[in-house]
N, C-alpha and C positions, 0 to 999 in steps of 0.2 A: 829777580826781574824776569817778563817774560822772554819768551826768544819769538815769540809770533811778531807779523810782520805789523800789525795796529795795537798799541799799549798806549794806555793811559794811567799816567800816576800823577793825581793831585791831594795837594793840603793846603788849605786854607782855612782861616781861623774866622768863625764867624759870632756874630754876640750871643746865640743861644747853643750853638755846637761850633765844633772842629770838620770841617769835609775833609774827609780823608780817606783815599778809594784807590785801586788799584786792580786796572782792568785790561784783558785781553781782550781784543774783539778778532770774530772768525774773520774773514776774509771778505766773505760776501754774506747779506741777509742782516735782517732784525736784532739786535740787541736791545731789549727793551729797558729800560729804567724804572723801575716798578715801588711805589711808596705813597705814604701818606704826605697831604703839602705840610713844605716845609724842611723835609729830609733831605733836599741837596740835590734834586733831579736837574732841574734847571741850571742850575749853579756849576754841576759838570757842562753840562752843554755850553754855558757861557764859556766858559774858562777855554773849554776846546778851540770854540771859535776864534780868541781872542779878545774877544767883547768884556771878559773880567779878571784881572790877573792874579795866580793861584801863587801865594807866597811861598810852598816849592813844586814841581811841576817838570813831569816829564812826558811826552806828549811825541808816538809816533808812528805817523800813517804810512802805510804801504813801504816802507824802509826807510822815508824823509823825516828827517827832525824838524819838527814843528819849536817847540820850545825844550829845550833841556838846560837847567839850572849851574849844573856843574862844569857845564863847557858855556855858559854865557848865550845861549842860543835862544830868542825867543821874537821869531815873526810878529810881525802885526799882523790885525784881522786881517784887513784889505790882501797880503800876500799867504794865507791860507785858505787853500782851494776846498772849501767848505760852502753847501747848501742847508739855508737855512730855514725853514720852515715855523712859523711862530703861530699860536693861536689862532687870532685875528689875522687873516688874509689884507695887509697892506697895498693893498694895488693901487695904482695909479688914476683918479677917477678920469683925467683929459683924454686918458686913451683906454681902446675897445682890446678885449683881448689880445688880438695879434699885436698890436702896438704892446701891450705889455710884455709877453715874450719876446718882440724883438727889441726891446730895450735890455733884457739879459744875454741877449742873444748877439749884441753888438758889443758888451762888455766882455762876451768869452772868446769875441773874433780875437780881440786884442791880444791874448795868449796864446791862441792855439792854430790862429786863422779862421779866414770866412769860411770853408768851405766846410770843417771839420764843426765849427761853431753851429752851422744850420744844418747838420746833419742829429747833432747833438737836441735843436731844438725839435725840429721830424722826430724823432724817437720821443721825445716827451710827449708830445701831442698825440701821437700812435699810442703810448701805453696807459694817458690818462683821457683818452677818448672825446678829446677836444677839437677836433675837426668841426664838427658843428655848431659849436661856440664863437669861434674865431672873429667873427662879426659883430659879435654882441657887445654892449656899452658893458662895465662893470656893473653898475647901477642896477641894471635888468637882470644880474650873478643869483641863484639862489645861495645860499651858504656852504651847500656841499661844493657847488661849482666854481665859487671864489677860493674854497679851497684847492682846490685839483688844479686850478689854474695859478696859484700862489706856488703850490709843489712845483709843476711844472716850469715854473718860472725859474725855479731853485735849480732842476733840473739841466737846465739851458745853460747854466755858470759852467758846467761838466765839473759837478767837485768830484773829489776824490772819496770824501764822507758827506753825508746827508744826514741834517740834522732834524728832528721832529719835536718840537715843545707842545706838547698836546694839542695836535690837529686839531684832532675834533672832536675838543673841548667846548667850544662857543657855539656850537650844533644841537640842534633839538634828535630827537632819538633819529625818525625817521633819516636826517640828512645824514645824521651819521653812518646807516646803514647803507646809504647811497653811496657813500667814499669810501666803506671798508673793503670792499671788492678788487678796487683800484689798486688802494696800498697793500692789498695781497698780490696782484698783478706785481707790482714794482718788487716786491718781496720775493717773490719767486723767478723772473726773468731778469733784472737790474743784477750788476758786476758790481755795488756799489755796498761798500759795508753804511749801515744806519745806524744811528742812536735815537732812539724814542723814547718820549719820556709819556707818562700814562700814571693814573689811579683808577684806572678801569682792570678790571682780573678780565671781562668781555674782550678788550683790545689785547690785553697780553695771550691769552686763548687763540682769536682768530691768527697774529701778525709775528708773536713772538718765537725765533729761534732760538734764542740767547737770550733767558732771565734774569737781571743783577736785583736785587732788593735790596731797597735803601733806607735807613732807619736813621734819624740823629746824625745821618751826615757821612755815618760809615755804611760800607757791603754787610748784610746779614746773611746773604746766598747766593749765589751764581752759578750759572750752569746751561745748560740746555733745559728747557721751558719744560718739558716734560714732567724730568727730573727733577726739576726745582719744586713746580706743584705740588708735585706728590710728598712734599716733606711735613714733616709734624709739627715742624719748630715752632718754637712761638711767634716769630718775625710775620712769618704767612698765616694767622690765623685769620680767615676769612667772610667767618662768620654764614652764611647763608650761601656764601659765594666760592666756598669749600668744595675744590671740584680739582680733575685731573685730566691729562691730555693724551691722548693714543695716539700715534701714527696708522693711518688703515689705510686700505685699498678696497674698493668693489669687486669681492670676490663670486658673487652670484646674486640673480634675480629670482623672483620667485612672482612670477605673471601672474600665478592666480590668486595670490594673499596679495599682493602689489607693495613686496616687501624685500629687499637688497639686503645680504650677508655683508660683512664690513668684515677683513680678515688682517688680524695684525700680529707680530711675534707670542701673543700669551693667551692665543685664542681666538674668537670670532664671535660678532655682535650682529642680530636683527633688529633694522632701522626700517622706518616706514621709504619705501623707496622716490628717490627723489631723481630720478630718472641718468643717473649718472650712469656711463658708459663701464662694464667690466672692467677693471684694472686700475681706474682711476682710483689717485691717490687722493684721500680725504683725511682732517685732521675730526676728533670727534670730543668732545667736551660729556664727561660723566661729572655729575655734582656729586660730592661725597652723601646729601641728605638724601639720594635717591639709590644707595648701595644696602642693602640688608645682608645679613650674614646669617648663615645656616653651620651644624656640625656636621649634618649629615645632609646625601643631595638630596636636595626638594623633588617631590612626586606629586602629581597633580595639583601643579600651580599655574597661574595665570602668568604667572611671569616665565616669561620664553627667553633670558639671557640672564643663564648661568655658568659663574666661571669655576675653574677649581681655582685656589691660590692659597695663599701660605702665611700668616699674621707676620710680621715683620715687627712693628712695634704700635703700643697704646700708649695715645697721650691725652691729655687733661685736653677740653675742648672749651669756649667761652664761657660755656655755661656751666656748674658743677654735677647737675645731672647727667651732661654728656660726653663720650668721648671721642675723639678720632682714633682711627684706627688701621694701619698703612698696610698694605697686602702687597704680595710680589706673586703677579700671575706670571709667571714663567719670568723672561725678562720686563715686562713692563709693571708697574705700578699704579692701584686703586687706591682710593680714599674711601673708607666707611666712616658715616657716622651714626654712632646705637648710644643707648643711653649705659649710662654705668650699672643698672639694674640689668641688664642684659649682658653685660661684660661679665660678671658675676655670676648668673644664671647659667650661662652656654661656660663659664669656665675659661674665657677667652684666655691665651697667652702666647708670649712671641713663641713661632717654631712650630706651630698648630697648622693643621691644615683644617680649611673653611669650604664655603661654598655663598661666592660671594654671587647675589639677585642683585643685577641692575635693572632697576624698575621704567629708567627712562635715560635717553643720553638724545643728545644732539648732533649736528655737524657743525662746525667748529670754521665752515668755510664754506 
């Protein structure tokens, strides 16, 4: 069992699998829940809350036992300090936003006091940029905005965990683009550990710090998002969507190409520059189908980010033509993908040093 201060261990038996999972969460920030439907995402999150009970079940937030089976311990929802976020933003149609905040807002006087309570809802409103909402009917909500104000709402309880059943899920691309900002705001300022549940590898990229992948009801991997991406396993096979995460910073501009240096432990990337401030911390998304690999460094190539790095391991990719191919640039981690006719040709093998062309990458936030 863990010794961190937030662990979860559930089993429950369900008619086409066993959920059965055992999880640390860091203190503060994202743990995403990452699977295809069906694997048990949601089924944690109920269980946590107390909304479905896990036939055995150990469950504990910031030092407080929630449920433990062997000492007889197990709250009901209503007395775990839990924020719950569900797809569909629930609000109340007879009242305008403010009235919907302060209907949670009056529920977490009760606990904590009014003063602490409306200081808890001010802080929501500040961090999901709801001030100028405040007035409006639900009704007039665009989707993104019924969501941020359903968060916010959850917010206002002051749980101790915040729960995320695929936000924004029920969102057309655009809106979704509109709330992912937010829930990076909460992700990086909020004291608040999260469970989010997702089948987007885009949300796990932007929000995730903490990866669990869920198959059949069991963990296939956990770890830091990073880390976890860049695995070969078969659990993560992603298909198109085969890609890995960097930690970078804005280590320099370059005014007259109007293109920014991204500098991270295993090297440093040229991005079209996006006007971010030197120093600023940015996460960057490389897809594995945009990585080529060289034996020797590349000389008069169009591609301007090359890194040295090291084959780590080759594994079978969806298709039988191709493979992925895991590199260790210093300490961080690339994803290539070449076809097996090229694996064979270049002599590929773990232990090799490369020269890996990324052709394109993004920012990730």
């Amino acid at each position: 069992m863990s010794t961190g201060s937030h662990y979860i261990r559930l089993r429950l038996p369900r008619p086409s699998f066993t959920l059965d999972v055992d999880l640390a969460l860091p203190a503060r920030g994202i743990t995403v829940l990452f699977g295809a439907s069906g694997s048990g995402k949601t089924t944690v999150l109920r269980c946590v809350a107390g909304l479905e009970q896990a036939a055995q079940a150990h469950i504990r937030i910031h030092g407080q036992l929630w449920q433990d089976d062997t000492s007889g311990i197990a709250l009901p929802a209503w007395r775990r300090p839990v924020g719950y976020v569900f797809q569909e933003a629930s609000l109340l149609a007879h009242l305008d936003v403010r009235g919907n905040l302060a209907y949670a807002q009056k529920r977490a006087a009760k606990a904590t006091g009014a003063r602490q309570a409306l200081l808890a809802l001010d802080t929501a409103i500040d961090l999901l940029g709801l001030a100028p909402l405040l007035t409006r009917a639900t009704a007039d909500l665009s989707g993104g905005e019924r969501q941020r104000v359903a968060i916010a709402r959850a917010l206002a309880t002051q749980p101790e965990l915040l729960l995320l059943d695929e936000p924004l899920a029920a969102l057309d691309p655009a809106r979704r683009q509109e709330v992912l900002p937010w829930l990076e705001r909460l992700r990086d300022e909020l004291h608040i550990p999260m469970l989010y549940v997702t089948h987007s590898v885009d949300e796990v990229v932007r929000l995730a710090d903490t990866l669990v992948v869920l198959a059949q009801g069991r963990v296939q991997a956990s770890g830091p998002a990073a880390q976890v991406l860049s695995q070969v396993a078969v659990p993560l096979r992603l298909g198109d969507e085969a890609s890995t995460l960097l930690h970078a910073q804005v280590a320099e501009q370059d005014a007259r190409w109007h293109l920014a240096r991204l500098a991270f432990a295993g090297g440093s990337l040229w991005l079209a520059d996006a006007g971010l401030a030197v120093g600023t911390a940015v996460r960057l998304r490389v897809l594995a189908r945009d990585v080529s690999l060289a034996t020797q460094e590349p000389a008069h190539t169009s591609i301007q980010n090359v890194l040295p790095c090291t084959v780590l391991a080759i594994a079978d990719d969806s298709h039988p033509a191709q493979a992925l191919v895991q590199l260790g640039c210093g300490p961080d981690r690339l994803l290539a993908r070449v076809t097996r006719r090229s694996v064979h040709t270049l002599g590929l093998a773990v232990g090799q040093p490369v020269w890996a062309q990324v052709k394109a990458l993004a920012l990730a936030n």
